[in-house]
C-alpha positions as a LaTeX table, in Angstrom:
\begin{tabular}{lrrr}
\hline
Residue & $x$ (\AA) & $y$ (\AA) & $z$ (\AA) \\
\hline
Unk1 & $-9.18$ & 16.33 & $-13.08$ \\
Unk2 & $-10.41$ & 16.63 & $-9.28$ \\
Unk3 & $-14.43$ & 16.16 & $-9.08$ \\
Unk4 & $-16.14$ & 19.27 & $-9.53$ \\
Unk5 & $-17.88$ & 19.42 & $-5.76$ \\
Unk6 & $-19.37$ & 22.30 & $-3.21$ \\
Unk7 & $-18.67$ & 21.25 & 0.46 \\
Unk8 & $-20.04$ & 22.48 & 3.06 \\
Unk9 & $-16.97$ & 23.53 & 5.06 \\
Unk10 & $-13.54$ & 23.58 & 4.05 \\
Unk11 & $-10.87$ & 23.73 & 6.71 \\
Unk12 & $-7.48$ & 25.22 & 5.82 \\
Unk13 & $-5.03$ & 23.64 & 8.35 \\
Unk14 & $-4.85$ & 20.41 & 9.45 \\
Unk15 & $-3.22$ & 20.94 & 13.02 \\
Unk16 & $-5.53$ & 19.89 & 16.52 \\
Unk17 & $-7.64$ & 23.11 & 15.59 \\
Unk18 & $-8.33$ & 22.23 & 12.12 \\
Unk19 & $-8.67$ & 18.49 & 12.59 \\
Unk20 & $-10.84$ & 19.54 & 15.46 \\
Unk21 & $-12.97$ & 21.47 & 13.09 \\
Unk22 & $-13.64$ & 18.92 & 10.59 \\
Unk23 & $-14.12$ & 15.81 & 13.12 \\
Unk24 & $-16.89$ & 17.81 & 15.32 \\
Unk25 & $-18.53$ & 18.53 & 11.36 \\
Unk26 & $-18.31$ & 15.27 & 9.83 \\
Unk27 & $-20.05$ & 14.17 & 13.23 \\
Unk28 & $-23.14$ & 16.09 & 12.25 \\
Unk29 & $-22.64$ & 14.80 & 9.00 \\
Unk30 & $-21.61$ & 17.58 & 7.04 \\
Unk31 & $-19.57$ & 17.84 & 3.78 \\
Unk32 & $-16.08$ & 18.71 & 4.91 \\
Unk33 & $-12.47$ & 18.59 & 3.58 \\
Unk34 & $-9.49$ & 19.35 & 4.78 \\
Unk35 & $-6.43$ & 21.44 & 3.10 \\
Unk36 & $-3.24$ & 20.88 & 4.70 \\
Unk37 & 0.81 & 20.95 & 4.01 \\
Unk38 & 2.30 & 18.35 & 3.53 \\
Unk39 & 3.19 & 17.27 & 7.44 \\
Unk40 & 0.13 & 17.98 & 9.42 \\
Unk41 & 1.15 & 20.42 & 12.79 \\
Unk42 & 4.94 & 19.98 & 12.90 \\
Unk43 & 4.68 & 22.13 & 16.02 \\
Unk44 & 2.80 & 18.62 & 17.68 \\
Unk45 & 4.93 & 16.59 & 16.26 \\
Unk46 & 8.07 & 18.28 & 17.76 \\
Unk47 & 6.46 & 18.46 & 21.09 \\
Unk48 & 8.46 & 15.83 & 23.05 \\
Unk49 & 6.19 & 16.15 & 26.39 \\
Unk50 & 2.45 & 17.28 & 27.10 \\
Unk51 & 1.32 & 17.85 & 30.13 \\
Unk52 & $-1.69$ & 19.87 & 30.22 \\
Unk53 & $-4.27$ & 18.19 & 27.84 \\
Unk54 & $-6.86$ & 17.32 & 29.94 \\
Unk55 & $-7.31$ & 13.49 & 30.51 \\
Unk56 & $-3.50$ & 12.47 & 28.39 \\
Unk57 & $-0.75$ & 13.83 & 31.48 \\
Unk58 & 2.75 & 12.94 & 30.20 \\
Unk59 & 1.85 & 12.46 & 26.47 \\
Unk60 & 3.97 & 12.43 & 24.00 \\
Unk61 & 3.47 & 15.27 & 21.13 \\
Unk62 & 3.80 & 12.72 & 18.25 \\
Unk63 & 2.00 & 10.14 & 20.03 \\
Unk64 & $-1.34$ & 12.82 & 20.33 \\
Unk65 & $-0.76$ & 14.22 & 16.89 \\
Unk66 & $-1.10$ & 9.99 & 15.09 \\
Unk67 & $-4.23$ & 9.58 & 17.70 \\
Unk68 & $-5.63$ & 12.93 & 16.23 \\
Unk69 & $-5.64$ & 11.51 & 12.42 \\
Unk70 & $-6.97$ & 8.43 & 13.28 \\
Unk71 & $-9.88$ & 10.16 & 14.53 \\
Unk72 & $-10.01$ & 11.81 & 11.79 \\
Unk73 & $-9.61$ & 8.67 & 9.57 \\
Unk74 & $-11.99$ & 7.12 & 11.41 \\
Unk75 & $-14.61$ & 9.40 & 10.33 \\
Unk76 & $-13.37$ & 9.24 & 6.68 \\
Unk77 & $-12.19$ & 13.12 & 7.14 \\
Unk78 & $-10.92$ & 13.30 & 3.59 \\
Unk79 & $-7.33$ & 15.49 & 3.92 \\
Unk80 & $-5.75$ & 16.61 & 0.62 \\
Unk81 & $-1.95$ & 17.54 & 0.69 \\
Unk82 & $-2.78$ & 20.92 & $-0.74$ \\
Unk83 & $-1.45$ & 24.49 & 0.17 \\
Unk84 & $-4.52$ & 27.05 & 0.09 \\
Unk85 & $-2.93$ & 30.33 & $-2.16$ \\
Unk86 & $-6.12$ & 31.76 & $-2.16$ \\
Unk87 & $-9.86$ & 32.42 & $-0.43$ \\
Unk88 & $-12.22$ & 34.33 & $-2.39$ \\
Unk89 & $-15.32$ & 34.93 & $-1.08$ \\
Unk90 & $-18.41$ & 34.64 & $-3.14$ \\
Unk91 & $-22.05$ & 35.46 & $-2.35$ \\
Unk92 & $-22.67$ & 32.60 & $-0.28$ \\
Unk93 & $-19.91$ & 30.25 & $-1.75$ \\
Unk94 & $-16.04$ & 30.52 & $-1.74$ \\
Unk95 & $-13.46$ & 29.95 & $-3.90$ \\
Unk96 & $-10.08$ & 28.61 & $-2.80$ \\
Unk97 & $-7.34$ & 28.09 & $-5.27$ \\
Unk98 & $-4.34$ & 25.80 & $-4.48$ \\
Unk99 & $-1.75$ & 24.56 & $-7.21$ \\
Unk100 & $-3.83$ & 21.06 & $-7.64$ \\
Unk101 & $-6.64$ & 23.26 & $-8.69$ \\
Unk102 & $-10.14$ & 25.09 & $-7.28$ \\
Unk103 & $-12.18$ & 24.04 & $-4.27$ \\
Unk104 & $-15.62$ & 25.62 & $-3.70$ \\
Unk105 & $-17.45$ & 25.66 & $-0.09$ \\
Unk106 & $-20.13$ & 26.67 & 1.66 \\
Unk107 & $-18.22$ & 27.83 & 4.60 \\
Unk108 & $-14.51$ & 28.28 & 5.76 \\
Unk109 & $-12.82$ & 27.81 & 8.82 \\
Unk110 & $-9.37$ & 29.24 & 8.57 \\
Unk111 & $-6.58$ & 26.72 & 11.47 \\
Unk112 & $-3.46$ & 27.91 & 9.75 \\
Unk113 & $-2.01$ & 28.68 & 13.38 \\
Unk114 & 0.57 & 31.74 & 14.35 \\
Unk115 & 2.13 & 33.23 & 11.58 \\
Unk116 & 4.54 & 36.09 & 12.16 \\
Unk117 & 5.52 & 37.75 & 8.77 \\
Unk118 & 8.79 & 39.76 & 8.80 \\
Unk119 & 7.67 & 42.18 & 5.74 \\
Unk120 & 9.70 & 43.68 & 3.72 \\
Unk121 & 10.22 & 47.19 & 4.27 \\
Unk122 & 7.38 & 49.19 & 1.23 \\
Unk123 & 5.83 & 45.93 & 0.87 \\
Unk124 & 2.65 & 45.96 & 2.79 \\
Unk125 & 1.88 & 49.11 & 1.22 \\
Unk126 & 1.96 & 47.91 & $-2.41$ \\
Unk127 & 0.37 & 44.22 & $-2.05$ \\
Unk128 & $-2.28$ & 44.91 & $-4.79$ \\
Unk129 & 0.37 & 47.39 & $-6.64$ \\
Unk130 & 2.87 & 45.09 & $-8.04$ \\
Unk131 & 3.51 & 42.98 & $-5.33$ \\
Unk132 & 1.42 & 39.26 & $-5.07$ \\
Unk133 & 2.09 & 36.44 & $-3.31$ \\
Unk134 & 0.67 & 33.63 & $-6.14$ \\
Unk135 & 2.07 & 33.53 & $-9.53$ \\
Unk136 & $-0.50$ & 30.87 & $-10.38$ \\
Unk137 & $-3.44$ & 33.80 & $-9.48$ \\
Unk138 & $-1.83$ & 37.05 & $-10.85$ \\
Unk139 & 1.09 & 35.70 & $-13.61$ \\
Unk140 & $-1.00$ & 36.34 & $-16.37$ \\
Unk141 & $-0.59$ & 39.54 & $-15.79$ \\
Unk142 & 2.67 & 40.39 & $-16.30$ \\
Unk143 & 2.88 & 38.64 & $-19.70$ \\
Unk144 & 5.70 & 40.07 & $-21.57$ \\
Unk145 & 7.06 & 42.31 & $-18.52$ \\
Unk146 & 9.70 & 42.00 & $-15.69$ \\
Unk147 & 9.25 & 40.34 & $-12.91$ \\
Unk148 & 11.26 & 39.32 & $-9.20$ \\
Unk149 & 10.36 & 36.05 & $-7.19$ \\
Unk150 & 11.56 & 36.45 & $-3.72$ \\
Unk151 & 11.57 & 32.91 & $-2.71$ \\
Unk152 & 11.36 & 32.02 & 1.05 \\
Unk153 & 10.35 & 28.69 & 0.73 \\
Unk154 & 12.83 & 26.89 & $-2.58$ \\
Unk155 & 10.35 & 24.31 & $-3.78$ \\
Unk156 & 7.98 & 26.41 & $-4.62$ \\
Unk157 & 9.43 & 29.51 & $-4.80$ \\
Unk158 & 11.16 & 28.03 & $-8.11$ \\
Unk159 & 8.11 & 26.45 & $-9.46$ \\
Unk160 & 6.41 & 30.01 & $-9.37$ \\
Unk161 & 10.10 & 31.53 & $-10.68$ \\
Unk162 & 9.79 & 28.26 & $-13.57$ \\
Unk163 & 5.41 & 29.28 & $-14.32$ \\
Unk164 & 6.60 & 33.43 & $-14.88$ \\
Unk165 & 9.18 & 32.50 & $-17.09$ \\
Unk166 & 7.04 & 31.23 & $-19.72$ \\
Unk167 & 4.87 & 34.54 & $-19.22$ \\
Unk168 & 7.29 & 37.55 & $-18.52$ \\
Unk169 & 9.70 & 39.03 & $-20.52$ \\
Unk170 & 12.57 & 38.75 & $-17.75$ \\
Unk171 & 12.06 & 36.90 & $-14.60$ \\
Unk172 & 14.92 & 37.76 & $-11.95$ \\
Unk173 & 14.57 & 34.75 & $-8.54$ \\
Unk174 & 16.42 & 35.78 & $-5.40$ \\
Unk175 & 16.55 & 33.10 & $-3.23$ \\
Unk176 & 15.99 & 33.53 & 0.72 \\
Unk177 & 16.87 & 30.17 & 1.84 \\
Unk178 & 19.70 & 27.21 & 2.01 \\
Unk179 & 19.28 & 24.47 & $-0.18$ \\
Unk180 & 18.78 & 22.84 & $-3.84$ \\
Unk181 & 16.70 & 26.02 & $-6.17$ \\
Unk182 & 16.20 & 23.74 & $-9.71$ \\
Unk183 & 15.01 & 27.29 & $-11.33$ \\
Unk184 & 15.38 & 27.13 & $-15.49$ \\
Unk185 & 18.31 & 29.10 & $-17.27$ \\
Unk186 & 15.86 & 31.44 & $-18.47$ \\
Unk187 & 15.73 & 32.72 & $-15.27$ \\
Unk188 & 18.30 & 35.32 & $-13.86$ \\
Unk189 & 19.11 & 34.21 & $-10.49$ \\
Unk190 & 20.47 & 37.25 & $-7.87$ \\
Unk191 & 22.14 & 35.79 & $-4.72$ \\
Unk192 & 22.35 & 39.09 & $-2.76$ \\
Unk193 & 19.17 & 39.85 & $-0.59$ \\
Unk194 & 16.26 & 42.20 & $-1.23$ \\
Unk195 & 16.23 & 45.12 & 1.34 \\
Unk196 & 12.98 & 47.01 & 0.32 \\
Unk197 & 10.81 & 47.95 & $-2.27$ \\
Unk198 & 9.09 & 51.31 & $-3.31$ \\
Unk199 & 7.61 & 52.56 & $-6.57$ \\
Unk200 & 9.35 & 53.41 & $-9.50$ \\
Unk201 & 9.00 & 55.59 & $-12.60$ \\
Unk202 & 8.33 & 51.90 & $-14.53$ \\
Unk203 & 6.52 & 50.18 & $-11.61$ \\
Unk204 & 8.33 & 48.73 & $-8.51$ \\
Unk205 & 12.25 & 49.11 & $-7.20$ \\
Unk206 & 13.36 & 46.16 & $-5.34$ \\
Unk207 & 16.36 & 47.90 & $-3.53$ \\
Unk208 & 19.25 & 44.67 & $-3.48$ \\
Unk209 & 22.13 & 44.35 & $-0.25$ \\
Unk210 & 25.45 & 46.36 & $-1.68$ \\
Unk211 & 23.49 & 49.29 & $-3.26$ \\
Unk212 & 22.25 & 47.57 & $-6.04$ \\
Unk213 & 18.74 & 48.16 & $-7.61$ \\
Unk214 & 16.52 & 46.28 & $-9.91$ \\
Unk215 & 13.30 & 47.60 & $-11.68$ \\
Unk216 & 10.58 & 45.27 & $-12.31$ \\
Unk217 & 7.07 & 45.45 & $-12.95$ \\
Unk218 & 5.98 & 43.10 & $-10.69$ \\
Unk219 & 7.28 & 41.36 & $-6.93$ \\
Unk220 & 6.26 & 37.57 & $-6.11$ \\
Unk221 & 6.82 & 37.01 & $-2.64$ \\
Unk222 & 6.78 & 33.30 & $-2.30$ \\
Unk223 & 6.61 & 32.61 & 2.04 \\
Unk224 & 5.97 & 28.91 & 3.65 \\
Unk225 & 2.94 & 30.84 & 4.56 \\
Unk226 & 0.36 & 33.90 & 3.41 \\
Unk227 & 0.07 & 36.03 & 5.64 \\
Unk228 & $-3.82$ & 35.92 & 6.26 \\
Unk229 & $-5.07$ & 39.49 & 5.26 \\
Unk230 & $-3.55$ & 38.32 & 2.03 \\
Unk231 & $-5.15$ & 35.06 & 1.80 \\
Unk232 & $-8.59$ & 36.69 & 1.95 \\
Unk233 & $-9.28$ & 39.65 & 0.68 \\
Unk234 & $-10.62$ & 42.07 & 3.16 \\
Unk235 & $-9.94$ & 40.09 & 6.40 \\
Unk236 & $-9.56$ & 42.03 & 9.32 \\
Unk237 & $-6.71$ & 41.18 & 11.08 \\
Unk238 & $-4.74$ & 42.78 & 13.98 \\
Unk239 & $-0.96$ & 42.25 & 13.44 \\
Unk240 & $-0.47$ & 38.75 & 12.83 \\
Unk241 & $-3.77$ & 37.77 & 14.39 \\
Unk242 & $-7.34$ & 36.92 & 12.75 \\
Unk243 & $-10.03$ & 38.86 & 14.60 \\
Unk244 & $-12.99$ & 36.71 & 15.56 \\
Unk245 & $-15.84$ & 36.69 & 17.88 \\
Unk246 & $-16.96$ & 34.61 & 20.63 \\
Unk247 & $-18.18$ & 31.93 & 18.27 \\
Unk248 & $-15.14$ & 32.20 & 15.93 \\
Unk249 & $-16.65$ & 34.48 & 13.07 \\
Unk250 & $-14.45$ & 37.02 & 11.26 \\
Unk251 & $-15.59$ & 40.11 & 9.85 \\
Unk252 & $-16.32$ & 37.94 & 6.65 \\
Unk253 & $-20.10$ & 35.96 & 6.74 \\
Unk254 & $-19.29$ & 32.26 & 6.64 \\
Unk255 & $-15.58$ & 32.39 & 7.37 \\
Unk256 & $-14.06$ & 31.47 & 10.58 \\
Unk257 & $-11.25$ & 31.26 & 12.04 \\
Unk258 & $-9.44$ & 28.76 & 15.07 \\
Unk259 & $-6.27$ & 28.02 & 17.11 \\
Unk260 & $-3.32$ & 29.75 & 17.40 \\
Unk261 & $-3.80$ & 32.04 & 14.27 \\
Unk262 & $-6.47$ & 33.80 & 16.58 \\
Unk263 & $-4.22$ & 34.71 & 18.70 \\
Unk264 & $-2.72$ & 33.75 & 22.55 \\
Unk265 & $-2.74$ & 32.09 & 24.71 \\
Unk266 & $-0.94$ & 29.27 & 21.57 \\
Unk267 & $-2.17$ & 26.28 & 23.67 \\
Unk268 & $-3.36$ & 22.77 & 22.26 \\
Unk269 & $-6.53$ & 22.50 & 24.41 \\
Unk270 & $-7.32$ & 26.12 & 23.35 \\
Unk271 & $-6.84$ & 25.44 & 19.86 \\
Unk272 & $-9.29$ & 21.94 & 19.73 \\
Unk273 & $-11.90$ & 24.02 & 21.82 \\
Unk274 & $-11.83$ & 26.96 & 19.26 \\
Unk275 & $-11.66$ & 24.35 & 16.36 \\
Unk276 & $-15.20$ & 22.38 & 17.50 \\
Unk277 & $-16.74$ & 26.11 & 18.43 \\
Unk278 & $-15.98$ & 26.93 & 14.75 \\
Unk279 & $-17.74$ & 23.65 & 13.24 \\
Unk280 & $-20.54$ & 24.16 & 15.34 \\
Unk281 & $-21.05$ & 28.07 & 14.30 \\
Unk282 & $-20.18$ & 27.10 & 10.80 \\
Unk283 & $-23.36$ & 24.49 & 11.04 \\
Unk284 & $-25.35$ & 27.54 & 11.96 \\
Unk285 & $-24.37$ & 29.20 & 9.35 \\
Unk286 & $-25.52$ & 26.72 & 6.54 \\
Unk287 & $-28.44$ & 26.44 & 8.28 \\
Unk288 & $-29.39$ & 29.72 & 7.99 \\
Unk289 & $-28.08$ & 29.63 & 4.55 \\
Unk290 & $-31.25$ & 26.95 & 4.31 \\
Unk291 & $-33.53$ & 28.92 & 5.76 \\
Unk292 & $-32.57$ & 31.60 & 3.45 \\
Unk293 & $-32.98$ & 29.40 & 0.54 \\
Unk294 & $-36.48$ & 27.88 & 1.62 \\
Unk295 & $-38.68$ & 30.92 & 2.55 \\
Unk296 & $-37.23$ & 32.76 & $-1.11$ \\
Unk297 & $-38.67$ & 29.53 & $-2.71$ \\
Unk298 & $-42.02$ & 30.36 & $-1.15$ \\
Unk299 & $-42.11$ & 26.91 & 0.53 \\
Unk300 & $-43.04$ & 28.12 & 3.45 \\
Unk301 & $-46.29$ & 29.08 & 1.84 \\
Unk302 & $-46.96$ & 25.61 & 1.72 \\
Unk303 & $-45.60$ & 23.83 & 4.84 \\
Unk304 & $-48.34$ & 22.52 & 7.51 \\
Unk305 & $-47.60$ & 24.76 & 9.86 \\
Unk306 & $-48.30$ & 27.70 & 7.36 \\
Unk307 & $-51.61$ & 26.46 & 6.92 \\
\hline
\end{tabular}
């Protein structure tokens, strides 16, 4: 069982923004993890030349991206190997769920850089309706009913397809991509790809390559990544793009957002600027969360200065 803990800040993404974020907030000594895939910012580590970080000309990508986590090592950043499914934002605490379990924080700042989602056609208009991205959040609710996995990523697309089959009645997986899918027998696996989805008389109708259709009650859509409006619930987002201010905030108190997921230009000394802007804002938030705290406890009846 992981330690039952609030942090102050959890960063999702552990690219140069992210890591950014949580080495400028463990400086100021602040509470901070880190929730990352399993290889943090392939995108650095594929970069075979740098040449405009200020102060490194002629760097190699991998070179930067090991000095980066020893930074962050150095400052005992803890980084867990776990893929955020789900942000859910509390009063003045949030919630993110990830397979290895819960994670509460003060604060978020979202690094998960550029994501472009190609949708399938009906299914923006029915997340919410039948169509979820996290069998681990919603499967309990289709316990004893059909369901489709559209799996774009084949680990763990077929864990999800392997957690709904001990819940639904039927679970149909359709995988997207090349390579080994160990989904159980229960499971009715459908080779030919999904072309769009629209309500049915029973619930959704996943319209299948050839003419074929298949009624379900319920769609996962299992991506390498969530598209970010559906991470958090009433994020405003423009496209494929996180909407933030000058100081990084979203349209949601407490969360923030850095680096390439807030859009161009996708650069690396853009994306460690926007990642210490965020830690510093994200300070200011918990302290006013502080102040908050300490004039409804009537202390300040009672400080010197009061007097």
């Amino acid at each position: 069982m992981r330690e039952e803990k609030i942090y102050d800040i959890a960063v999702v993404g552990c690219g140069p923004a992210g890591l950014s974020a949580a080495i400028n907030a463990r400086l100021r000594r602040k509470e901070v993890v880190v929730l990352g895939g399993e290889f943090c910012s392939t995108k650095l580590h594929k970069s075979p030349l740098i040449n405009n970080y200020l102060g490194l000309p002629n760097v190699n990508g991998e070179e930067l991206r090991q000095k980066f986590l020893e930074h962050a090592r150095l400052l005992e950043v803890p980084i867990e190997m776990a893929v955020v499914e789900k942000i859910y934002p509390l009063r003045e605490e949030f919630v993110l769920s990830t397979r290895q379990g819960a994670y509460s924080a003060r604060s978020v700042i979202l690094a998960i850089g550029s994501i472009q989602t190609n949708y399938l056609p009906g299914e923006e208009e029915l997340v919410g309706q039948g169509i979820s991205y996290c069998a681990t959040c919603d499967g309990a609710y289709y316990q004893g009913k059909r369901v489709a996995v559209i799996a774009y990523d084949a680990g763990e697309g077929a864990e999800e397809a392997n957690l709904l089959v001990d819940m639904a009645a039927e679970t149909y997986y359709f995988p997207m991509e090349e390579g080994i899918h160990p989904v159980r027998r229960e499971a009715t696996v459908i080779n030919q790809k999904p072309q769009a989805v629209q309500e049915s008389d029973r619930g959704l109708l996943l319209r299948i390559e050839g003419g074929g259709n298949l009624e379900v009650d319920g769609i996962f859509i299992i991506r390498k990544f969530i598209p970010a409006e559906q991470l958090v619930p009433g994020l405003d987002t423009e496209g494929d793009v996180i909407r933030v201010d000058r100081h990084m905030q979203t349209n949601i108190s407490g969360l923030f957002a850095a680096g390439d997921c807030t859009g161009r230009p996708w650069q690396l000394a853009k994306a460690v600027g926007e990642g210490q802007v965020a830690a510093i804002s994200a300070i200011h938030y918990l302290d006013s969360l502080a102040s908050k705290a300490y004039i409804s406890n009537g202390d300040l009846l009672h400080s010197p200065r009061a007097r």
